[in-house]
N, C-alpha and C positions, 0 to 999 in steps of 0.2 A: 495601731499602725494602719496608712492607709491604703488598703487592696487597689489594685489595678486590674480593671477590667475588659476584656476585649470582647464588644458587641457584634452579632452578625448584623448584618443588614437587615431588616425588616424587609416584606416585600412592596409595601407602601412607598417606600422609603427608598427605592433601588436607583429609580430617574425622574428625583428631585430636580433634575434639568430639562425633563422634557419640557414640550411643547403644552403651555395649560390649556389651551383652547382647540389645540386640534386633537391632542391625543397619541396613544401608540396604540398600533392593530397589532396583532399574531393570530396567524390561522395555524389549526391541527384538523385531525378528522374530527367528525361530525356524529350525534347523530340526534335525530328529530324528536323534540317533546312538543306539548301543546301550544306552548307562545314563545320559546328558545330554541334553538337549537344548540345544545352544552357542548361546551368544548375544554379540553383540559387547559386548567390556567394555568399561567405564566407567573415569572417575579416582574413584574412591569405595575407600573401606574396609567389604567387611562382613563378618560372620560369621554362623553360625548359634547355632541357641539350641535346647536340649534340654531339661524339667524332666522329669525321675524320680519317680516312686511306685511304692514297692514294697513287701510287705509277707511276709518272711522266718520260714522256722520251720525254727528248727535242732535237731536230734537230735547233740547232745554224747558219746552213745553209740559212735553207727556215722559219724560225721563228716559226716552227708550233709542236707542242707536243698532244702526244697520254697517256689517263689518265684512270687509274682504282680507283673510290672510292669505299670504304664499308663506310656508313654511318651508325651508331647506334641513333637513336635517343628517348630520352624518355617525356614520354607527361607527365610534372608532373601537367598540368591543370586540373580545375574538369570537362573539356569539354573530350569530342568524337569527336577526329576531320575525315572529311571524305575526304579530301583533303590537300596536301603541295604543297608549294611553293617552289623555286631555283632563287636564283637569276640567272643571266646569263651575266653579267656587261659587259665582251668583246665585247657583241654586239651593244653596245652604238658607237662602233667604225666605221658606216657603213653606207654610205651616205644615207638618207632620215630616218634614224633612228631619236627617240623623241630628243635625245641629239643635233644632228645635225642640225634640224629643226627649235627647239628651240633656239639654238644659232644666226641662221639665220633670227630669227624673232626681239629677244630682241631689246628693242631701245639701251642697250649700251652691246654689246657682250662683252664676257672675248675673250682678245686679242690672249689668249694663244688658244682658239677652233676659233673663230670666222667662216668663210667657210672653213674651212681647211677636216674637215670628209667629205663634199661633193664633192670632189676633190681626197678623195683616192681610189687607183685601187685594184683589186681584191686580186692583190699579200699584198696590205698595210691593209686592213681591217682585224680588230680584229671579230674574234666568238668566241663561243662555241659551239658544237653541240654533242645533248646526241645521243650517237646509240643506247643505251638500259636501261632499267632501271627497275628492278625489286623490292619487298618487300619482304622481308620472302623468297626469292626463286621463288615467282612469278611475272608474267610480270604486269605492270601497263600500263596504257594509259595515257600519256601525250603530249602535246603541246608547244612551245614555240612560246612564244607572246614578241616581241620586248627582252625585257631584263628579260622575267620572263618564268622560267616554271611553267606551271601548271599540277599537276600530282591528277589525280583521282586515289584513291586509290585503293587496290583490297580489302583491308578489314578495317574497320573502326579502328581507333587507341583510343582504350580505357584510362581513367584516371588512372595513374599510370602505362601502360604501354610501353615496347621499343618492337622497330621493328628495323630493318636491311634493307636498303636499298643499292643495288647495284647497281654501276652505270658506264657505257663504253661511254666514250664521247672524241673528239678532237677537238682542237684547233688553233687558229694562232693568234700571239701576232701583235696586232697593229701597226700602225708606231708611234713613241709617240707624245701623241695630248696633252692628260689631265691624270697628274697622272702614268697612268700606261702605257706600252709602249717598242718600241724598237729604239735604235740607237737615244737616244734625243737630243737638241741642242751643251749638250757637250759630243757626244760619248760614255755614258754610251750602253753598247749593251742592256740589259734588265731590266724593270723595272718592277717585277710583282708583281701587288697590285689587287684584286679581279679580279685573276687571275682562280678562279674555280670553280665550280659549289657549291651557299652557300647556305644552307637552310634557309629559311625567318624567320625570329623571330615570333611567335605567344605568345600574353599577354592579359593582362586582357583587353584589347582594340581591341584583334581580331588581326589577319594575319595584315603584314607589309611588302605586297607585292610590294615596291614602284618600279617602273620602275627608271631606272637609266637615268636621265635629265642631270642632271651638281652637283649636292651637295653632301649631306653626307651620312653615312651610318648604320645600323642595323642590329645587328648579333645576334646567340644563346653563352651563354657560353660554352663550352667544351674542350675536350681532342684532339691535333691534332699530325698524326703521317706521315710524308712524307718520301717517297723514294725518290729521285730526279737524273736522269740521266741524264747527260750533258757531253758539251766537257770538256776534261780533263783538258784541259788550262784554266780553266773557273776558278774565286775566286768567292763564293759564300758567302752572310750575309744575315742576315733577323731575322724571328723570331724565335724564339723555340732555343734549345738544340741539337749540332752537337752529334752524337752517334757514336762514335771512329772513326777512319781515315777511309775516303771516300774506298771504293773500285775498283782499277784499273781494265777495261775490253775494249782492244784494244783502240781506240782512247777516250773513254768515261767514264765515272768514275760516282758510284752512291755515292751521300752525304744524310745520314739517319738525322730527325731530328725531336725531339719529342716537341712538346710547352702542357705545361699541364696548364687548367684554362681561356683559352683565346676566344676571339668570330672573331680572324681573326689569317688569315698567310698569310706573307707577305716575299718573296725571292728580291735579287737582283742579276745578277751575271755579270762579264766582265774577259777579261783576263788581263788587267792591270791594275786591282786594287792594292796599297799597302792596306797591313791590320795593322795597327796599334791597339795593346791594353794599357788601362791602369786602374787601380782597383782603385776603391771606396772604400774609408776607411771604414769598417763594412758594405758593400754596394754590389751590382752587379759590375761585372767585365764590362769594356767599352770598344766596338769594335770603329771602325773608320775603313771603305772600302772608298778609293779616288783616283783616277788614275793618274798613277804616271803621264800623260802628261800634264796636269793643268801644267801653267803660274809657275816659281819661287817662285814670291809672292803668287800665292794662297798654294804652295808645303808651304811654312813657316805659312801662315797663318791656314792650318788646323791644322799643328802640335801647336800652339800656341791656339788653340780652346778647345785643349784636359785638361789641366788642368780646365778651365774655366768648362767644361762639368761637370767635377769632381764636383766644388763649384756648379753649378745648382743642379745637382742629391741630393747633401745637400742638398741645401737652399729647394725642395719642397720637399724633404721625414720630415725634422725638420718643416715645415710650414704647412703640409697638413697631410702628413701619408708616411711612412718609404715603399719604391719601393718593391712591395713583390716578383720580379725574380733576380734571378743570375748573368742575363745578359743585356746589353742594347746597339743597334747599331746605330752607326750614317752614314748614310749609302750616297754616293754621285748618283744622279738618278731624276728618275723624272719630273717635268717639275717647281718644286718653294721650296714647303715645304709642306709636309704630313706627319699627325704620322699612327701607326699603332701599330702591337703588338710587343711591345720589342724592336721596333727600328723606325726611322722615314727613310723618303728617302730626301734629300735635293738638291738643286742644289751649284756645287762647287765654280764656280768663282765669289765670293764675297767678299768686304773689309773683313777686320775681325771682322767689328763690327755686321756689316750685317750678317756674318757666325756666330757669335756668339750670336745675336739675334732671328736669324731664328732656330736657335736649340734650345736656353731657351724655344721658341715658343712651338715648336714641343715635345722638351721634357716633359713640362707640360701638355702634352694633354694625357700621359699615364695617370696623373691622373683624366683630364675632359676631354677624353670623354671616354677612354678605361679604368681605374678601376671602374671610376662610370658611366655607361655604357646609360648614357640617348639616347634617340632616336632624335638621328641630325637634321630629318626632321624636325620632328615637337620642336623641343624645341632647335633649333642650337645656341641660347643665352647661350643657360647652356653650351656648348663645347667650343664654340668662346670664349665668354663673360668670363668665368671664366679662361680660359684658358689667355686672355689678361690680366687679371686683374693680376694675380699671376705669369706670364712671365714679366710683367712690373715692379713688383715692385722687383723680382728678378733680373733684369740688373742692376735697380739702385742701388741694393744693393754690386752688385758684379762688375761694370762694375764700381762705385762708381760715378755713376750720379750726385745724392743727390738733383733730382726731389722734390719740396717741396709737390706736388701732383702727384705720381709712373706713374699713368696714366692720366696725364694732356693729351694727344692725344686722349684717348679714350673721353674726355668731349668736347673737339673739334668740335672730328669727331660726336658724339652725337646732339650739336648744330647743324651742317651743314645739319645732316638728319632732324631736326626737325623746321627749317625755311625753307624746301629745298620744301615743298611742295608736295613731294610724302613718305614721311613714313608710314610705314602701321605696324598693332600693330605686335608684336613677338610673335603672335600664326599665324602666317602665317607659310605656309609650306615652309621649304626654295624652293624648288621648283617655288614658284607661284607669287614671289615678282616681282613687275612689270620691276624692272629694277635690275640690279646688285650693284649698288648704295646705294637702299634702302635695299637690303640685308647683304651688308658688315659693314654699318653703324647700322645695328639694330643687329648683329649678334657679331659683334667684337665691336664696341666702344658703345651701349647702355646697350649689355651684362656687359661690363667692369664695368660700369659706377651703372647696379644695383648692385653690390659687393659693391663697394666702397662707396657708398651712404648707401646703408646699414647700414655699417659702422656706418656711423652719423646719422642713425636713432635709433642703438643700443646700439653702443657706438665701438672702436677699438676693445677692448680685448674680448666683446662678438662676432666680426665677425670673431675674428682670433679662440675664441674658436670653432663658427659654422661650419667654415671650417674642424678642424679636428674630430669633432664629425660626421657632414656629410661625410669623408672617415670611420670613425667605423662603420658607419651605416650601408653604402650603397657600401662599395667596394665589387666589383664582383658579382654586381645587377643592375637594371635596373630603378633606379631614375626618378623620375617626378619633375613638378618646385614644386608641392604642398610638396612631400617631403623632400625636399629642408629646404624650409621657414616652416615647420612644427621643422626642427631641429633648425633654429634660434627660433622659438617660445619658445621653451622650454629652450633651453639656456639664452634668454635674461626674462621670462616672460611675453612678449610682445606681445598684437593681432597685425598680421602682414597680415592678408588676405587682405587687405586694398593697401600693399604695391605691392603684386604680381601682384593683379588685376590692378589697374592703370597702372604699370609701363609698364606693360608684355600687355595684354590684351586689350589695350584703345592709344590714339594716345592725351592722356591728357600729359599738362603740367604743369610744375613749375612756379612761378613767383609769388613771397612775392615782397614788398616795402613799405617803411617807409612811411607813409603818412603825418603824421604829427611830428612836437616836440613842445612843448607849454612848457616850463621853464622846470616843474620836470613830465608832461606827457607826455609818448611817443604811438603814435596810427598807429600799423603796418595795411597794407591792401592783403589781400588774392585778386590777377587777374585772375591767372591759376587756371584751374579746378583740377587740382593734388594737393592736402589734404601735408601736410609734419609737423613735429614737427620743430619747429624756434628754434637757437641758436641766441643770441643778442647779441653785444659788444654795451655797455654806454661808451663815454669819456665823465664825467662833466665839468663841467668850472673852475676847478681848476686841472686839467689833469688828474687826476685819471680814474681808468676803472674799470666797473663791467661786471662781462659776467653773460650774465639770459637765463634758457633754456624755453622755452612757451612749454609743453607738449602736443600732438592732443591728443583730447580726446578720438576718438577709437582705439589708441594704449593701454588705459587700465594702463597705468603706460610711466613711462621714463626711460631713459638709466643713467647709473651711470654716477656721472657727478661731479665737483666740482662748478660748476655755482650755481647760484642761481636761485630755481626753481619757475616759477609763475604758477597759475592756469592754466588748461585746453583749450586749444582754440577747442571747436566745429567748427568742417571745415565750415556747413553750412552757418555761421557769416561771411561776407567779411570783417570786421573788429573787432579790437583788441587793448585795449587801456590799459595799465597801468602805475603804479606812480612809482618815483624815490624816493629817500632820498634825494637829492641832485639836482641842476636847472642842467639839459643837455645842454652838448657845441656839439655834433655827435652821431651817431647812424649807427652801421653797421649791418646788418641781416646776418650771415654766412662768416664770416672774412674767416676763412680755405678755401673756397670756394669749399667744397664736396657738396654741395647742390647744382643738376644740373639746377640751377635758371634759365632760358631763357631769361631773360632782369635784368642784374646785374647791368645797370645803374640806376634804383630806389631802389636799395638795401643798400643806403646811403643817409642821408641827409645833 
């Protein structure tokens, strides 16, 4: 029978209607640590809020560009903070830097850095360097440490309120190694992706100051406003809002561009770009930047990519939640595929399945990891992971695959990390995974793989509905996995803390098998330490089938189902035995094969 349950509130989860961009303060008493000052929390959701102005002059010559920001930043936390953070990302560019090191250390380096930062000359290395920086008008004292500054403040930043920081800093863009970059392997001139001095994210979890290694990243929401001087021959795309026809001044021309709501910005520019647009039915309009000296065939295959874009921007605004900009660029750059805000950067010469892959890729990731804005390090399953999971099932649908399992790869590559002997659970920092192996595998195919399993713990229709619940929820917020599986909870009725913690948390696995079949009893056995609700298919001896679903008992209830449902299996019990109507001829545990079983040859008798 099915249990009813009634959930508290989470505190994540309290005012799901606040305000995403400005926030909610509460003050209590105080009292003074080194960079907070703690205050007891509240059941509230807030974040902070940053807008950007900045105005850029770039020399195309010698790589290197001179920047003025005015930061606004407002502390909607109930803390006192007495310190911020910057990131500094360009500096990861520069031999003996952590990026560099690192790469040099791993037992299986990304082929794309491997020693290559160690190897570049003064004129190839990427920086930034602040010249000045003040607050309110006064000067601060800061430091840069590898890829972060640290700015002691001149006056404490109280709850609820904004300050103004100014800031005079110059640059040289890298040779391109990883992501971002100049002159990449196919000639894109610039690739700029955390490209400029960002403010660190500070949340209910404290400052997220991470040094830039090799992975993903973390930002504040805000307003961002760029001048950008360049050579005039230059085609520019990226993110944000062009603000009327650039402005001619001798060889150089300024392009204004406003992005409102976003936690990054992201330019690309070359002089032989074509630009191609095309509109989204009730939808944002579609850039496409690709140079016109791409190969013939890849010249026909971007243009053949472009309707295709069209059907993806459908298929995840109907599947997830409706793209809330105007605009969206697919932009040729880079060193693979990266999204960012409003547009992704890609690399162009690829089949067309491959170019049309690697965008669904990238495209889905405005929704996981840029609308719902989880923090990459530590939760990079929720970017990867759902990001594959909903790019996969989108080619099959568009590409007309007709995968009987969308992400049968992701289950796979799943397997491979979890006989492979070095898995490590998915609260690893991506940063820290021993190898790049065990991070691509627990980040993209196990991520994948908790969706879809989901699924069959819930049922279809309740994951497709958690899906777009969780964009109501949490678009243009800063999501956790608890609130996550807090919105499956409520949608399906289901205790589901059970499923996070194993799946996410622990290096447990799957594995049900038939044990026994005695005429009309059949006696399943629980191997793997991973807890799962069992689907069964019976063929009796006159061929007929019955499908029976065995409910776990700490999920509290089951998923809607047309099976026929039997009692409860308490995980504790390694075994499980019940009666037929009829003498059994087979016995299958999981015919669909969404249950990512580990040993599917006991899964039949």
């Amino acid at each position: 029978m099915k249990k009813t349950l009634l959930f508290g509130l989470s505190a994540s989860l309290l005012l799901l209607s606040c305000d995403a961009t400005k926030g909610v303060t509460s003050t209590t008493t105080s009292t003074t640590t080194s960079t907070v000052t703690s205050m007891t929390s509240k059941s509230t959701y807030w974040q902070q809020h940053v807008d950007y102005k900045m105005d850029i002059d770039m020399d195309v010559n010698n790589y290197q560009y001179q920047g003025t920001q005015k930061l606004v930043y407002t502390n909607n936390s109930p803390d006192t903070l007495n310190k911020v953070f910057y990131h500094l990302y360009f500096n990861a560019f520069q031999p003996g830097s952590e990026m560099d090191v690192r790469s040099r250390n791993i037992a299986d380096p990304d082929p794309r850095v491997g020693d290559r930062i160690s190897k570049l000359s003064p004129s190839e290395i990427g920086y930034i360097k602040v010249n000045s920086l003040k607050q309110n008008g006064t000067s601060v004292k800061h430091e840069t440490v590898g890829t972060v500054l640290e700015v002691e403040l001149a006056q404490p930043i109280k709850p609820g309120e904004k300050v103004t920081f100014d800031m005079v800093f110059n640059a040289q863009v890298p040779a391109q190694i990883r992501r971002s970059g100049r002159n990449n392997k196919e000639g894109v001139a610039l690739s700029m992706t955390q490209w400029y001095p960002k403010l660190a994210e500070y949340d209910f979890q404290g400052w997220h100051a991470d040094p830039y290694i090799g992975r993903e990243f973390h930002g504040v929401w805000g307003d961002f406003d760029l001048k950008l001087t360049i050579d005039k021959n230059y085609i520019v795309g990226g993110t944000g809002y062009l603000q009327g026809e650039p402005t001619v001044k001798g060889n150089k021309k300024i392009v204004h561009y406003k992005a409102p709501n976003v936690h990054d910005f992201t330019w690309a520019a070359d002089p032989e770009y074509i630009h191609d647009t095309m509109q989204v039915p009730n939808g944002p309009l579609l850039n496409f930047y690709y140079k016109k000296t791409l190969p013939t065939e890849n010249l026909k295959f971007w243009k053949e990519m472009q309707p295709k874009t069209v059907e993806l921007m459908e298929y995840f605004s109907e599947h997830i939640g409706k793209y809330p900009y105007d605009q969206y660029s697919v932009i040729q750059g880079g060193d693979g595929g990266m999204e960012y805000a409003m547009c992704t950067l890609i690399t162009g010469k690829r089949s067309f399945g491959s170019l049309v892959g690697v965008t669904a890729h990238e495209l889905a990731h405005t929704w996981f990891q840029f609308l719902m804005a989880t923090h990459e390090g530590k939760h990079e399953w929720m970017d990867e992971g759902f990001t594959s999971y909903i790019s996969d099932h989108a080619m099959n649908s568009i590409m007309g695959y007709n995968r009987p399992i969308a992400n049968g790869g992701g289950y796979r590559g799943y397997f491979s990390l979890a006989t492979s002997g070095k898995e490590k659970p998915q609260t690893t920092h991506a940063d820290h995974y021993d190898t790049n192996f065990a991070y691509g595998r627990a980040a993209y195919a196990k991520g994948s793989v908790f969706l879809s399993q989901l699924g069959y713990i819930i049922g279809e229709d309740n994951l497709k509905t958690t899906l777009k619940e969780y964009f109501n929820n949490w678009a243009f917020k800063h999501p956790t996995p608890n609130d996550f599986i807090r919105v499956a909870e409520k949608v399906s009725g289901l205790e589901l803390d059970w499923y996070l913690m194993d799946w996410t948390q622990t290096t447990n696995t799957i594995d049900y098998a038939v044990k026994s079949v005695d005429n009309k009893t059949v006696t399943l056995e629980r191997i793997g330490l991973m807890p799962m609700p069992i689907d069964v298919t019976v063929t009796y001896t006159d061929d007929s089938k019955e499908n029976f679903n065995i409910p776990l008992q700490m999920m509290r209830g089951e998923k809607p189902t047309t099976a026929t449902i039997l009692k409860d299996w308490a995980w504790a019990y390694p075994t499980y035995s019940f009666d037929t109507k009829k003498a059994v001829k087979s016995v299958v545990i999981d015919s669909k094969g969404l249950m990512a079983d580990l040993d599917k040859s006991n899964n039949k008798n």
